[in-house]
C-alpha positions as CSV (number, residue, x, y, z in Angstrom):
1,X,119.7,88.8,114.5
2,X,117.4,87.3,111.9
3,X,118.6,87.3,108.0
4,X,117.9,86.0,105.1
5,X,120.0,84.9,101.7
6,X,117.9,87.6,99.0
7,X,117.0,84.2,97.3
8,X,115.0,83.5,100.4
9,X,113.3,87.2,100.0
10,X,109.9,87.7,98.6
11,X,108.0,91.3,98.1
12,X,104.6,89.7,99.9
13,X,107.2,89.3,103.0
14,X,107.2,92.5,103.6
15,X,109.7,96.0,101.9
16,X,112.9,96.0,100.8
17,X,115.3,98.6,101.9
18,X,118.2,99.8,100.6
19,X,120.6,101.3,103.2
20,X,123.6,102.5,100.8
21,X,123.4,106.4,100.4
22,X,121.2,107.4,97.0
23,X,124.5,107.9,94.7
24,X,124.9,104.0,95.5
25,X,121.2,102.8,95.3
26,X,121.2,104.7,92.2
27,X,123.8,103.3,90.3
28,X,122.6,99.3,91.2
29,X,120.3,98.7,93.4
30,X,117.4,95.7,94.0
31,X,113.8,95.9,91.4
32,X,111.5,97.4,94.1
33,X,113.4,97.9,96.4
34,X,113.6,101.4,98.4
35,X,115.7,103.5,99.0
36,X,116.2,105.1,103.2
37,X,120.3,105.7,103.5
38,X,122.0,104.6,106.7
39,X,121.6,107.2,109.0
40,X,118.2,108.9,108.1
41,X,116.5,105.4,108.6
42,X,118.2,105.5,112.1
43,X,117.7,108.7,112.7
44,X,114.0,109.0,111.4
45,X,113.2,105.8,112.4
46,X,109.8,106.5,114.1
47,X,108.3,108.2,111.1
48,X,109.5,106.1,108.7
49,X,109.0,102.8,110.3
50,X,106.1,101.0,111.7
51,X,106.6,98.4,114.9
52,X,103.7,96.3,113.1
53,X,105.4,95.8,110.1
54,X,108.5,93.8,109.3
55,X,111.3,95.2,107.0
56,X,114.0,93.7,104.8
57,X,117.4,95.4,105.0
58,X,120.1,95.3,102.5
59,X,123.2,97.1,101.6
60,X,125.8,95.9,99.2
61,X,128.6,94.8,101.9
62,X,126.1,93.6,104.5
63,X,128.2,95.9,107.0
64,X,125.7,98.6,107.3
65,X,123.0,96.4,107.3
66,X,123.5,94.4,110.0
67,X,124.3,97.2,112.4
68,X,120.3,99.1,111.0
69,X,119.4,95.4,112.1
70,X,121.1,95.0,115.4
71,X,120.3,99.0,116.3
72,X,116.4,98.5,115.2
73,X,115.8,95.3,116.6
74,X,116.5,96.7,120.1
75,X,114.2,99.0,119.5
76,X,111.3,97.0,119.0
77,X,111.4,96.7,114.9
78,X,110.7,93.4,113.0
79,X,113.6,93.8,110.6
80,X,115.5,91.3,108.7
81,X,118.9,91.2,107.1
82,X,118.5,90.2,103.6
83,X,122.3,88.7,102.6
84,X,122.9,89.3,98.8
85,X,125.1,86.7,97.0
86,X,128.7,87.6,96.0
């Protein structure tokens, strides 16, 4: 599994993705950075992802992002866990 410290992280890399639900994202989440919950980017991953892009993934205990990683890695995505500092 690829990540990244969200010093490392750069908007010309590629998008940012929140993966806490949208009460969380909206009470602090990263400048530009979007917002696609847990389960509906797993869920809806086909429509919502492309397999030619590649996608940051964040979340503010690094738990849920690094299972969207592991789970959308294995199915082909280009996806990076982006580590935020403590």
């Amino acid at each position: 599994m690829k990540s990244i410290n969200i010093n490392e992280y750069n908007p010309k890399l590629g998008k940012l993705i929140d993966v806490e639900s949208k009460e969380i994202y909206n009470q602090h989440h990263i400048d530009g950075a979007i917002n696609i919950p847990y389960e509906v980017l797993l869920y809806n991953r086909e429509r919502l992802l492309n397999k030619d892009e590649t996608y940051y993934i964040y979340c503010q205990g690094g738990h849920k992002s690094k299972r969207a990683v592991n789970v959308l890695d294995l199915y082909g995505y280009n996806v990076i866990q982006v580590i935020l500092n403590k």
